[in-house]
C-alpha positions as CSV (number, residue, x, y, z in Angstrom):
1,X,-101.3,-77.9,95.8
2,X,-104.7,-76.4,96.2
3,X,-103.9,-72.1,95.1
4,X,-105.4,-69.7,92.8
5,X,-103.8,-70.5,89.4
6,X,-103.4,-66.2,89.5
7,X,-100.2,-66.3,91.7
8,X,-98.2,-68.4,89.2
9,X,-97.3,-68.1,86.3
10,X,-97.5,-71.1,83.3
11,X,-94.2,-72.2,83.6
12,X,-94.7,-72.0,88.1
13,X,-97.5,-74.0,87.3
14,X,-96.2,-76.6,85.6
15,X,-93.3,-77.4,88.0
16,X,-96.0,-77.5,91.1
17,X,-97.9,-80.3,89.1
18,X,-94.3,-82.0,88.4
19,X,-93.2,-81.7,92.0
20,X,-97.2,-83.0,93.3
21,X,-96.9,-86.2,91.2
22,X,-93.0,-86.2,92.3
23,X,-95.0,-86.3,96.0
24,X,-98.0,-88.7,94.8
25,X,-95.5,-91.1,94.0
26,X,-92.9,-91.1,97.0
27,X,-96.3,-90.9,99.4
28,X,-97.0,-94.4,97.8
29,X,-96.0,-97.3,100.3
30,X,-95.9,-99.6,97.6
31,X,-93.5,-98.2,95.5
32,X,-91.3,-97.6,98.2
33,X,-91.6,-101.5,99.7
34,X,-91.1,-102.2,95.6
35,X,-88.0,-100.2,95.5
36,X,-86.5,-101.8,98.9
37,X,-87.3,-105.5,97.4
38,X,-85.5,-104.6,93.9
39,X,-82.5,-103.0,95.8
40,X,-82.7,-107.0,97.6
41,X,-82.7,-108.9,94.9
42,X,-79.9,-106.8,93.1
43,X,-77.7,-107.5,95.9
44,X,-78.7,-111.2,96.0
45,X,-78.1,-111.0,92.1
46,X,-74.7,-109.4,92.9
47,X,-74.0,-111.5,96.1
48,X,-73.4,-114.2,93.7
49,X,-71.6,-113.2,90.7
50,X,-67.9,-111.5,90.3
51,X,-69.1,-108.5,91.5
52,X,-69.2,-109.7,95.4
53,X,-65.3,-108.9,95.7
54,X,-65.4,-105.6,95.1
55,X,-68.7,-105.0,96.8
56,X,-67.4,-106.7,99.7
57,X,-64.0,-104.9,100.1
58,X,-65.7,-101.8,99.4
59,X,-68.3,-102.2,102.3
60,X,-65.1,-102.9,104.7
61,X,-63.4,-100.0,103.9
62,X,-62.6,-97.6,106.7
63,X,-64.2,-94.3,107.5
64,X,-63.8,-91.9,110.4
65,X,-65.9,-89.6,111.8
66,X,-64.8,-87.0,114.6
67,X,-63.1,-84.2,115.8
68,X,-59.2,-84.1,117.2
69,X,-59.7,-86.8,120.0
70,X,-63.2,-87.7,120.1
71,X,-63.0,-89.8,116.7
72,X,-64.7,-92.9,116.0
73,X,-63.7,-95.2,112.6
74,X,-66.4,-97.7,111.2
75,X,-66.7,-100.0,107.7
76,X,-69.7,-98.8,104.8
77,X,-71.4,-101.6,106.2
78,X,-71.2,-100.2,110.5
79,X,-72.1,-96.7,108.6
80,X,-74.9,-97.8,107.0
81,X,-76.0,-100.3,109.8
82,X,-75.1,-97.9,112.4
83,X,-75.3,-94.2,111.3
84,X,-78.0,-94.6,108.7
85,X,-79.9,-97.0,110.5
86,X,-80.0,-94.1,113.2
87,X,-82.0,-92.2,110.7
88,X,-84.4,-94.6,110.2
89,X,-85.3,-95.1,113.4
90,X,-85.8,-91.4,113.9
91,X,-88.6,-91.9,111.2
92,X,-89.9,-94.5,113.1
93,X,-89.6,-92.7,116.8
94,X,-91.9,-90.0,114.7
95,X,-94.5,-92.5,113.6
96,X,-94.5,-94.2,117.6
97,X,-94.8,-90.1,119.0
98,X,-97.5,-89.2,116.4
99,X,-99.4,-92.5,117.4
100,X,-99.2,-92.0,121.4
101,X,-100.2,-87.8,120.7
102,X,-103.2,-88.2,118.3
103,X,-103.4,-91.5,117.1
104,X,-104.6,-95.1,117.8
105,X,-102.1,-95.5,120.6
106,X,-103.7,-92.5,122.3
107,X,-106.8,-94.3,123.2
108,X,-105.3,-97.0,125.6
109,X,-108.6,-99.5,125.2
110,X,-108.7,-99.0,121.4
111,X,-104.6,-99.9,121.3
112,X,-105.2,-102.8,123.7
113,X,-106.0,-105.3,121.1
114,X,-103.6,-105.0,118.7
115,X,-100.5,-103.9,120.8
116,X,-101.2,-107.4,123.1
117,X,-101.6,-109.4,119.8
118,X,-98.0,-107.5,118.8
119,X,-97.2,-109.3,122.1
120,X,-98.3,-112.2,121.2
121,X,-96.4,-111.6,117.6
122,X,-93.1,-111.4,119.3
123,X,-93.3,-114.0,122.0
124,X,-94.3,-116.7,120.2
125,X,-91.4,-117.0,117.3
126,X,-89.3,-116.4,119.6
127,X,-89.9,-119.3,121.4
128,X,-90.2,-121.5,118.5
129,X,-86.8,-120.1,117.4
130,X,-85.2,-120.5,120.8
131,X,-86.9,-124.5,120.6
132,X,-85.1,-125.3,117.8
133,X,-82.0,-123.8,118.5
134,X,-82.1,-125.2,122.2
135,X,-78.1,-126.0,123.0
136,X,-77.2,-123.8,120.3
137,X,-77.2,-120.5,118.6
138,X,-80.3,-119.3,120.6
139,X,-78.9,-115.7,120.9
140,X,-81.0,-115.3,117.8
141,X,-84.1,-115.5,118.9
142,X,-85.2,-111.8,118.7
143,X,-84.9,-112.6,114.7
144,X,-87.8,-114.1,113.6
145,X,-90.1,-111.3,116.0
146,X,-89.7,-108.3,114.2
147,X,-92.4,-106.8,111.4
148,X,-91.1,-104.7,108.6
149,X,-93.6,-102.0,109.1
150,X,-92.8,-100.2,105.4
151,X,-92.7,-103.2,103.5
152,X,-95.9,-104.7,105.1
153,X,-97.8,-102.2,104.7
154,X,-96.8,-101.8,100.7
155,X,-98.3,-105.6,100.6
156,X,-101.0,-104.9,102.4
157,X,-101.6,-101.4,100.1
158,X,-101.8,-103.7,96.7
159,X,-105.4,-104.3,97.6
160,X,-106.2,-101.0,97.7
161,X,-109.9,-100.1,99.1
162,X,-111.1,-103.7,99.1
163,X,-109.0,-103.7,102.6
164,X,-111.4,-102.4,105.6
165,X,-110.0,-99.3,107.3
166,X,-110.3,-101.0,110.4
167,X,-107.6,-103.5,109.3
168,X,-105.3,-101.1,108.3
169,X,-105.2,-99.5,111.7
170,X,-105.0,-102.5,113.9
171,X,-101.9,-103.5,111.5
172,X,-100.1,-100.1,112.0
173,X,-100.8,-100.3,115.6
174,X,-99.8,-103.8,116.0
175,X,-96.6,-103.5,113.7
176,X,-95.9,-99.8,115.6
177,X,-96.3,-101.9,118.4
178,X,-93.7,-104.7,117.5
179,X,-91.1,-102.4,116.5
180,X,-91.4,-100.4,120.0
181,X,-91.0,-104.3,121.5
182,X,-87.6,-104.5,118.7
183,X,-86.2,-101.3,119.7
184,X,-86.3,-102.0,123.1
185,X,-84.7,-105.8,122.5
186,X,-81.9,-104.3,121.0
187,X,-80.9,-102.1,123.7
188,X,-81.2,-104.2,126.1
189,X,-79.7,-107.5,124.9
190,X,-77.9,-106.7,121.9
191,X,-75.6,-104.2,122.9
192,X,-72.1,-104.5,124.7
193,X,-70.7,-103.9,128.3
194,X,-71.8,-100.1,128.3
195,X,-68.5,-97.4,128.5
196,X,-69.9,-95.6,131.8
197,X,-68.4,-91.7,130.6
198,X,-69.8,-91.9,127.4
199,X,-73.1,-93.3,129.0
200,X,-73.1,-90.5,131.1
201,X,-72.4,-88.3,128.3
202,X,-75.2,-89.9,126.8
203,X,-77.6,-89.0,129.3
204,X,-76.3,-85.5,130.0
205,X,-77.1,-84.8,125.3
206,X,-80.8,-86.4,126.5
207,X,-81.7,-84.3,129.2
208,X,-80.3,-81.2,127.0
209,X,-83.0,-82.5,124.2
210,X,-85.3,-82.7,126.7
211,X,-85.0,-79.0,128.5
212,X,-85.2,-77.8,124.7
213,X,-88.5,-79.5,124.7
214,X,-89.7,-77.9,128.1
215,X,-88.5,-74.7,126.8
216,X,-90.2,-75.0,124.0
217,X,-87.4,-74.4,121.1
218,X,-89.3,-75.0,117.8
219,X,-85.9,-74.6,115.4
220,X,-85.0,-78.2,114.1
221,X,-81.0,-77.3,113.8
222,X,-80.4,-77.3,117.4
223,X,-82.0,-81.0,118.1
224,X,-80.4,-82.2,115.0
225,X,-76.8,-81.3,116.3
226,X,-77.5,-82.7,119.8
227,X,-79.4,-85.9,117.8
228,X,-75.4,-86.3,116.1
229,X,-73.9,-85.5,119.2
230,X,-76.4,-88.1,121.3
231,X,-75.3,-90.7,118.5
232,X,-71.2,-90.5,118.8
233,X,-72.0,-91.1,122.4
234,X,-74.0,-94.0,122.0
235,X,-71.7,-95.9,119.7
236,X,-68.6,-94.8,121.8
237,X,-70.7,-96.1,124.9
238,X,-71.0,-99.6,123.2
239,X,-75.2,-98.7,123.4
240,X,-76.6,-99.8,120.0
241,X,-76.0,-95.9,118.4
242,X,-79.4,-96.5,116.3
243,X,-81.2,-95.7,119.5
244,X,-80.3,-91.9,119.1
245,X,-82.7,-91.7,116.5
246,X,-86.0,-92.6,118.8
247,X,-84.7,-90.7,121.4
248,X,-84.6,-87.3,119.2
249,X,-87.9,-87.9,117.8
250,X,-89.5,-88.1,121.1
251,X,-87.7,-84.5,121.9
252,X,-88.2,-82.9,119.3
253,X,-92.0,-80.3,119.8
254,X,-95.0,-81.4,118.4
255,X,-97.2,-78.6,119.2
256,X,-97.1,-75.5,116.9
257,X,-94.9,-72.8,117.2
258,X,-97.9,-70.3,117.3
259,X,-101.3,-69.5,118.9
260,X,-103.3,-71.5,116.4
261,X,-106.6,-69.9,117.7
262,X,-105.0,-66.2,116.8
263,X,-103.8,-67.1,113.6
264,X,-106.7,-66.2,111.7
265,X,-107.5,-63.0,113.4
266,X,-103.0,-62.2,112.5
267,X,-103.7,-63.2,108.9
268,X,-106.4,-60.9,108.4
269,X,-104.8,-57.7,109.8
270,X,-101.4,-58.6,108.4
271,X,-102.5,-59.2,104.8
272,X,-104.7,-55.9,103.9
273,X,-101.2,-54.5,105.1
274,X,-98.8,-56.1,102.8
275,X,-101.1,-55.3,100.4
276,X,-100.8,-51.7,100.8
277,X,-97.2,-52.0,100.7
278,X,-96.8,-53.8,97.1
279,X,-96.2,-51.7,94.2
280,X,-97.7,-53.0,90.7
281,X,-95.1,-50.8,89.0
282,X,-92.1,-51.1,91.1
283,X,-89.8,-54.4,90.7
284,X,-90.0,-56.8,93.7
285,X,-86.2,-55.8,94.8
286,X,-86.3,-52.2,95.4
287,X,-89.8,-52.7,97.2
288,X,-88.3,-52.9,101.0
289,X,-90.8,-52.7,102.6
290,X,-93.1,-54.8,100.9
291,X,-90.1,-57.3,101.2
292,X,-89.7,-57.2,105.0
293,X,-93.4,-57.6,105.8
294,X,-93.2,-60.7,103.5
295,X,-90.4,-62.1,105.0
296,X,-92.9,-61.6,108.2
297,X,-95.1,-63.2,107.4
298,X,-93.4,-66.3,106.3
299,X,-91.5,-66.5,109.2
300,X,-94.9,-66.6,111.2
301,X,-96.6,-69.2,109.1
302,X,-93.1,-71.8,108.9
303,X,-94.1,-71.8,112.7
304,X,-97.3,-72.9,112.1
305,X,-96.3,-76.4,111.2
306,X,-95.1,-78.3,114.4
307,X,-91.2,-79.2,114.4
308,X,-92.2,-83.2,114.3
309,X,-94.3,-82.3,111.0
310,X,-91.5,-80.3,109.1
311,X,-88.7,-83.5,110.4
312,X,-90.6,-86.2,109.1
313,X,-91.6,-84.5,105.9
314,X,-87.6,-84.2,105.2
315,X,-86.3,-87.4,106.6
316,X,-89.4,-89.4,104.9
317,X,-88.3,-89.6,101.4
318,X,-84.8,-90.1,101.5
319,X,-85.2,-92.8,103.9
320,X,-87.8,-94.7,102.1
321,X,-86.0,-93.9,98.7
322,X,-82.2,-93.7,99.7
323,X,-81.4,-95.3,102.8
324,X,-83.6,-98.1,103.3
325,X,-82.8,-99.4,99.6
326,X,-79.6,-99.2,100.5
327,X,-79.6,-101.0,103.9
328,X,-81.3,-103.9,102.0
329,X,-78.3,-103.6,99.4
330,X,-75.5,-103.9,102.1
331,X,-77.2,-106.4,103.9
332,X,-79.0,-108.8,101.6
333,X,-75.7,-110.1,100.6
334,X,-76.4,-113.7,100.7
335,X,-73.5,-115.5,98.8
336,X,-74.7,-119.3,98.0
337,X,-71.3,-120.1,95.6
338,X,-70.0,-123.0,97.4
339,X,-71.9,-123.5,100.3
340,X,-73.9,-126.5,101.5
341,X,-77.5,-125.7,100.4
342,X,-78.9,-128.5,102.7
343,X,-76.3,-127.3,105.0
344,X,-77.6,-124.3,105.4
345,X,-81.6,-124.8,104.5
346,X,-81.1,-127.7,108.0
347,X,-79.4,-125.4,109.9
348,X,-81.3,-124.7,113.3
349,X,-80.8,-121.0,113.0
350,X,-82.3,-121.1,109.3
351,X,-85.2,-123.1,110.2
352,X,-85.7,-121.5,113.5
353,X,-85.7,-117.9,111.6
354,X,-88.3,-119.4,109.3
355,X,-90.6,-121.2,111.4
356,X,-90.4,-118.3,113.4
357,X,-91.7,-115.9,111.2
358,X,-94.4,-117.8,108.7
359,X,-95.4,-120.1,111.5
360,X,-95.0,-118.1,114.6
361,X,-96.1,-114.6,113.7
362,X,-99.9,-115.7,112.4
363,X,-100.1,-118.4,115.8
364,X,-99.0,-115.4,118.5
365,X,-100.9,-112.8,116.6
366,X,-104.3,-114.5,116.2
367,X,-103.7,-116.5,119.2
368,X,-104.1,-113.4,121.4
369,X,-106.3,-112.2,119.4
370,X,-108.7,-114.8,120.0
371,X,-108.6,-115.2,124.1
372,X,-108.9,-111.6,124.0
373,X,-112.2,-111.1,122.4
374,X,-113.4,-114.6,123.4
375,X,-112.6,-113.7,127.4
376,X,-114.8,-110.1,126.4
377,X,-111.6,-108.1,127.3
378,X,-111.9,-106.7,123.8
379,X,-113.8,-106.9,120.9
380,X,-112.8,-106.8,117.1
381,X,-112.4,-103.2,115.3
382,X,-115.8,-102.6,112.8
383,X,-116.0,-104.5,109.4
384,X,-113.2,-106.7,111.1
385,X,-113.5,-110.3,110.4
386,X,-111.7,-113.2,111.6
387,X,-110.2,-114.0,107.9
388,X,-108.3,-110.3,108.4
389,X,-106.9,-111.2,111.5
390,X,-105.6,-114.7,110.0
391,X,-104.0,-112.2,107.0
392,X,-102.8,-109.6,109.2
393,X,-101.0,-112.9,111.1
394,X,-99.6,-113.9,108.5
395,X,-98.1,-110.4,106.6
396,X,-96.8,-109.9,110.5
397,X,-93.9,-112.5,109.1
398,X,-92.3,-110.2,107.1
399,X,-89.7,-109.0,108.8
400,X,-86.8,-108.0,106.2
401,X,-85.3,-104.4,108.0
402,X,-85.1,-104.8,111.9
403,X,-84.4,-108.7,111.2
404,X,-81.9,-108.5,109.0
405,X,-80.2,-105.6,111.2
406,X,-81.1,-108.0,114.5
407,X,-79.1,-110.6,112.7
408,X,-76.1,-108.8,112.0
409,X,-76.0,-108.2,116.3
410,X,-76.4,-111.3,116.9
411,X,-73.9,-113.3,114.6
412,X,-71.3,-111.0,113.9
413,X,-68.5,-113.3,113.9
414,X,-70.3,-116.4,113.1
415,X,-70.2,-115.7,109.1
416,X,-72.1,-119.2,108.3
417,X,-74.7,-118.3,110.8
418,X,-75.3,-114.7,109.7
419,X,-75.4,-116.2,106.3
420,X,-78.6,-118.7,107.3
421,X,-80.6,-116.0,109.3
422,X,-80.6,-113.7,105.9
423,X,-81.4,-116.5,103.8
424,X,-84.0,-117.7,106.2
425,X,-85.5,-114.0,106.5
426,X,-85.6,-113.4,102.7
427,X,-87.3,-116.3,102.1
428,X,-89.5,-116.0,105.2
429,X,-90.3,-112.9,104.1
430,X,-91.3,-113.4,100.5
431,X,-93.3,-116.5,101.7
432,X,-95.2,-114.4,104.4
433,X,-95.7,-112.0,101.7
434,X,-97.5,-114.5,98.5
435,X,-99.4,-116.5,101.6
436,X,-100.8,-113.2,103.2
437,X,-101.6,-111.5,99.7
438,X,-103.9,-114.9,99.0
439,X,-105.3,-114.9,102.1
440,X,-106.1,-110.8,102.5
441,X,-107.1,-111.6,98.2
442,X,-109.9,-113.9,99.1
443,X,-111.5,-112.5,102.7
444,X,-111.0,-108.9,101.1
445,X,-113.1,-110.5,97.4
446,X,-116.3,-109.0,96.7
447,X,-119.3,-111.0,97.2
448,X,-121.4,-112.0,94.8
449,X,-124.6,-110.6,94.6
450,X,-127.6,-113.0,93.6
451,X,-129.5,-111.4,90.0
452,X,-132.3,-109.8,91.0
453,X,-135.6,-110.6,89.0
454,X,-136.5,-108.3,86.1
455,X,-140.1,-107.1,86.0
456,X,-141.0,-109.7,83.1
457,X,-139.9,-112.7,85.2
458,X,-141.6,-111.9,88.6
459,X,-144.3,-113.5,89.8
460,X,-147.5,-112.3,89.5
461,X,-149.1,-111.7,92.7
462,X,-151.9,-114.0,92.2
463,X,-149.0,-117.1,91.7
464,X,-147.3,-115.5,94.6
465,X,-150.5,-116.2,96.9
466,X,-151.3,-119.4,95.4
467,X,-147.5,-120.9,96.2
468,X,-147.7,-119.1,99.7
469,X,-150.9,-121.1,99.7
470,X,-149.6,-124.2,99.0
């Protein structure tokens, strides 16, 4: 926090450094995709020990949300899948909105690349899924498409500068991209026979989010409440409810609450005024006036930051820290006491999921990569090379959140199915993760540079002309 060490005093100061490394370290992708694997292999860990009992019961145990009539009762494991999954996906609806307002997704020919190659990402496990499950189980074949964007970008993070900024943003783009291309698979075939009234209820919560929009409300309460409200309809409507969260983060403002370009000229006739009104000797509490013009101003400057800013600043931690953790938790519970390991390592849905993702995420990705820039319909990003685009392929296999959810829709009452998807997505995952880590370690490794000759062991110029000579 960049302010005059004059308005605080030691003790202030101290607790702003605390709560800026507090902020250094829940900024850090990595620690957050390390947190989310630990919370995995705890619950793998627990999956398969005498705690799975009492996990287990307590994640079916009943809770109810609602009011009089309009109720709705769900297990911890629907909550977390369903309700907290919801916030996730707002966090997620804010990174799409910030991409398509001032980002890489603004600049349609500069997106082109990598959101076709995200294309190319998602069609191609999928058909190598739905291959090997031909006959059978092939209603998973959105699992093996999906990127975890958090946890792929913490790999990717471990190389730190040696990674080309140009690679970095065609992988957001291209995993923003592929969770768009999710989202929009699991409304669309992984939800049930709609309830037409709670649709329509559904609908009639959106276009009250949107008119708050056009209006131009910039208080976050009132979307947040219609955001809950939006949500009970969706799961009552049989719509996957995780949906609501997208949908709120594309309503809610992202322009500032203020005249930006006035600001300055507001600040500098406000301040010499509160000024004036401050009294050295006077404690701060019996100082009204001084009080209500500083209340003014604050009011004025928490409108300077647009309502998307101020949401994704609060959501951001806790779901990185809290929810997604836990998520993994509930659902990495992969219980291997008793069962078949070849069983289960052969089954088509395991090996489809697999295949899928370390074989069919690199193929689709640098597949369309290639005909695109070979065809001259678009050309590589700067500093680009063709070994990034083989480890960007690759790390576009890890897929742990949205496949793992995916998964649960799919198979939810075929127990020894749901059970080889995970497995087969854990693995997939950690395997995308060592193979793209060597690959991204050795196109990302720092040339050597030849030694150059030291004055004593240069050539004279009169050997220099005679070999030239020769």
């Amino acid at each position: 926090m960049a302010a005059s060490p004059h308005l605080f005093n030691e003790t202030q100061r101290k607790r702003i450094k605390r709560r800026y490394a507090y902020e250094v370290i829940t900024e850090n992708g990595t620690v957050s995709a390390a947190v989310m694997v630990i919370a995995a292999i705890a619950a793998v860990i627990c999956a398969n020990t005498d705690a799975y009992e009492p996990i287990h019961q307590f994640l079916s145990e009943p809770i109810g949300i609602g009011i009089g009539h309009f109720s709705a009762s769900m297990s911890v494991e629907l909550f977390v899948n369903d309700f907290l999954m919801a916030i996730f996906f707002l966090l997620v609806g804010i990174e799409l909105k910030y991409e398509m307002t001032v980002g890489e997704l603004k600049k349609p020919r500069q997106a082109l690349l990598p959101m076709l190659a995200a294309v190319g990402g998602v069609v191609v496990p999928a058909c190598i899924y739905s291959f090997l499950n031909k006959g059978g189980m092939t209603q998973g074949w959105a699992i093996p498409m999906a990127t975890d964007i958090a946890f792929a970008l913490g790999v990717l993070s471990l190389l730190g500068n040696r990674v080309p900024a140009g690679v970095r943003v065609f992988f957001t783009t291209l995993a923003i991209a592929d969770d768009l291309i999710s989202i929009l698979a699991i409304a669309i075939f992984y939800g049930h026979t709609p309830d037409l009234f709670w649709l329509a209820m559904a609908v009639l919560v959106t276009v009250l989010l949107v008119l708050l929009n056009i209006r131009q409300y910039f208080r976050l309460a009132p979307y947040m409440v219609l955001g809950l409200v939006l949500w009970f309809c969706l799961f009552k409507s049989g719509i996957h409810a995780t949906l609501a969260g997208v949908i709120v983060a594309f309503a809610v403002p992202a322009r500032s609450g203020v005249q930006l370009s006035n600001l300055s000229n507001w600040l500098q006739e406000s301040l010499p005024d509160l000024a004036d009104k401050y009294d050295d000797d006077a404690h701060v509490l019996g100082q009204h006036d001084f009080t209500r013009a500083a209340v003014g101003v604050e009011r004025i400057m928490h409108r300077v930051s647009p309502p998307l800013v101020r949401l994704e600043r609060a959501i951001s931690t806790p779901v990185n820290f809290l929810i997604l953790p836990i998520f993994a938790f509930v659902n990495a519970q992969v219980r291997l006491v008793g069962v078949d390991l070849v069983a289960l390592a052969t089954d088509p849905v395991a090996l489809g999921t697999y295949f899928g993702m370390l074989l069919g995420k690199p193929i689709g990705i640098v597949g369309v990569t290639f005909i695109l820039v070979k065809s001259g319909i678009a050309e590589l990003p700067r500093r680009v090379t063709w070994g990034h685009i083989a480890g960007v392929g690759v790390l576009g296999g890890i897929g742990f959140t949205m496949s793992i959810l995916i998964s649960g829709l799919a198979f939810p009452s075929e127990p020894f199915e749901l059970l080889a998807a995970k497995a087969a997505i854990l693995c997939g995952s950690v395997t995308a993760a060592v193979l793209g880590m060597l690959v991204m370690s050795r196109v990302t490794r720092p040339k050597l540079r030849a030694p150059q000759p030291t004055s004593k062991d240069a050539p004279k110029p009169q050997q220099v002309h005679v070999e030239a000579a020769e």
